[in-house]
N, C-alpha and C positions, 0 to 999 in steps of 0.2 A: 615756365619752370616746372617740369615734369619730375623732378629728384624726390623722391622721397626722403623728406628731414622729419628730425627728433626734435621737438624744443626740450629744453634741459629743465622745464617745468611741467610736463608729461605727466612723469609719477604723482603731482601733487595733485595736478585737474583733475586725472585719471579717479582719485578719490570721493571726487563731489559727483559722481553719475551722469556725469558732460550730456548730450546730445552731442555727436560727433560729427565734425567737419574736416576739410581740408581747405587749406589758404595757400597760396605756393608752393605746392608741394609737402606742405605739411600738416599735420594733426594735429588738429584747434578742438576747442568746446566751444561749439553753434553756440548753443546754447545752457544755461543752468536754472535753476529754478530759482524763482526770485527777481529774475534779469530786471522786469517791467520797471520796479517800481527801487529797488537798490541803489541806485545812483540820484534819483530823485529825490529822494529823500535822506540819503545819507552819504557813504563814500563807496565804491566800486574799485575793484581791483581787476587788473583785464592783463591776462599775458598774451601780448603781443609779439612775440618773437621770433615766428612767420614770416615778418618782412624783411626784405630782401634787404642785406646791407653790401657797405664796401669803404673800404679805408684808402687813402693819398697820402703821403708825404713829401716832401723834397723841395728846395728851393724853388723848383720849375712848375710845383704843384699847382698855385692861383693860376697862372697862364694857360698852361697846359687846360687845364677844365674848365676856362671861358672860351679855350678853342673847338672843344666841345660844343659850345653854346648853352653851358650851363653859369648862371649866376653866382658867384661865389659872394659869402659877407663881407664886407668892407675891412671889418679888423674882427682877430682874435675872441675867442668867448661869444662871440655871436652865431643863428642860425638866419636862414632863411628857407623857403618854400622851393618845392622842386614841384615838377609835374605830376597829375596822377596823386597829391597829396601827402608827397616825400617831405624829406629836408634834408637839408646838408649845414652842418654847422664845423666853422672854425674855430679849430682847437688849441691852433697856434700859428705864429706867422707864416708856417707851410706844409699844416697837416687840416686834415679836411675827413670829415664822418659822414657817409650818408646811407640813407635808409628811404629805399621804396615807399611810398602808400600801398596798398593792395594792387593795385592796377598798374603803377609805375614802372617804367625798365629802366630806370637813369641808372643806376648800381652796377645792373649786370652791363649796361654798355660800356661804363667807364671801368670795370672788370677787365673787357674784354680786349677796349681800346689799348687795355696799358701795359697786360699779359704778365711777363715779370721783374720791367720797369722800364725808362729810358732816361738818357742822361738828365737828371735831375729832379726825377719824379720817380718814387719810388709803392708798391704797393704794401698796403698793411691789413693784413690777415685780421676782418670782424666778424666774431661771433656770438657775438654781447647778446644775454638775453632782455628781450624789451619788455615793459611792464609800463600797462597804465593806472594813473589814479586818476576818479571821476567822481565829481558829486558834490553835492553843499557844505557837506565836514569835513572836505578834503583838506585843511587847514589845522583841523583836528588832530588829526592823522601826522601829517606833517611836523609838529613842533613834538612830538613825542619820540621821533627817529632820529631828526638833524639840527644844526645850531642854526641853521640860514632860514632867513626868514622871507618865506615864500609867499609870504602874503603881499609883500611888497615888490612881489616881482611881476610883473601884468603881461598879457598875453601881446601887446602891441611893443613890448620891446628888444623881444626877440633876444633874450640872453640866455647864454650857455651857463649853467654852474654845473663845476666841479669838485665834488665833496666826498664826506661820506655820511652815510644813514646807516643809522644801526650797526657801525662798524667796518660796512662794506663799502668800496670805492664807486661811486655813479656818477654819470650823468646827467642832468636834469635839464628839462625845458618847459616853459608853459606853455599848455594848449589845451584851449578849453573847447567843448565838444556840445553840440547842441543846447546854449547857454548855461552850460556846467562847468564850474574850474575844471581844468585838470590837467595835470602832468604827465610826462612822459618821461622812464627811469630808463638807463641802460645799464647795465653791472658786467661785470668776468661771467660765465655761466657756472663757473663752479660754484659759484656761493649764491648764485640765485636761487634754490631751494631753500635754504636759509630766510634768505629776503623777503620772498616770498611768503612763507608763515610768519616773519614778524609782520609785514605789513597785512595781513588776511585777518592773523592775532588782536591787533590795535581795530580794525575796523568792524571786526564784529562786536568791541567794546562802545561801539559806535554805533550799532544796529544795521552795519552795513557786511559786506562782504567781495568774495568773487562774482564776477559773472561772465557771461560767454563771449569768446573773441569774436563773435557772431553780432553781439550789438552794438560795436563798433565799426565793424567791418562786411555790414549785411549785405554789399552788393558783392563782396567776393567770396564769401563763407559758400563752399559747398558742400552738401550734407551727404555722407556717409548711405 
């Protein structure tokens, strides 16, 4: 993916003196200061929004995308793993969210396969910005934005919540990342700058902060 994209959280990294990269076509912070030890010892906030996504619906939708040869969840509210360290999670009996890893094409194939629809499967336009949280107080963090209790949600069961935090409608899924909790947010992109500083807000209440979509993503961050 050669396209040059905007994340709709640009403006706000742009503020912390990034080290600049590119991830699919778009302009990430490699790196920020602090990266090493931020998430180790506290909570991490990482916009991910880079990754390549792609939306399904329709009656026809679970078939259709096992004909593909991709694995869909058995029911509703669930995700599971895609290739290249995507996911795709079921959002309802015949709509389906996925999102690339760095390296991934399962999105842009099924994009491509489906074009602008066919009987019973229909496409759904995503441009959700992605947000991670990472780190030991990620928990911290967590119970000061939303009612649902994330603590009780463990990275082996693969459940979808759909809420809101701080107001704004998300996403959520557990995944934790070199023996660190941590989540994965999707929102509307318009109120992701919003989001964004409350959850940046809260974590540096926390001794934690930002850091670069580069230490999440260090085999595909390329630098500027």
């Amino acid at each position: 993916m050669n396209v040059k994209r905007t994340s709709p959280l640009h403006d706000q990294v742009a503020t912390l003196n990034p080290r600049w990269g590119r991830v699919r076509g778009m302009r990430m912070a490699a790196a920020l200061a602090g990266d090493e030890t931020v998430a180790r010892e506290s909570v991490a906030v990482v916009d991910l929004s880079c990754l390549d996504k792609a939306g399904v619906k329709g009656p026809e939708a679970a078939p259709w995308l096992e004909g593909l040869g991709i694995v869909v969840p058995a029911q509703a509210n669930a995700w599971t793993g895609l290739p290249g360290s995507g996911v795709i999670a079921r959002l309802g009996r015949g709509e389906f969210f996925l999102e690339d890893g760095a390296a991934g094409d399962t999105a842009g194939r099924v994009r491509d396969a489906l074009g602008a629809g066919i009987a019973g499967v229909y496409p759904v336009t995503r441009q959700d910005a992605g947000i991670a949280l990472v780190g030991r107080r990620v928990n911290e963090l967590l119970v000061q934005t939303c009612n649902v209790n994330f603590q009780e949600l463990d990275s082996e069961s693969r459940t979808v919540v759909m809420t809101m935090m701080a107001g704004v409608a998300v996403l959520v899924i557990r995944q934790d990342h070199q023996n660190l909790p941590g989540f994965r947010i999707w929102c509307d992109p318009t109120y992701a700058p919003y989001l964004w500083e409350t959850l940046t807000g809260i974590a540096a209440e926390l001794d934690g902060g930002p850091i670069g979509t580069g230490r999440l993503l260090s085999q595909a961050a390329k630098l500027e």
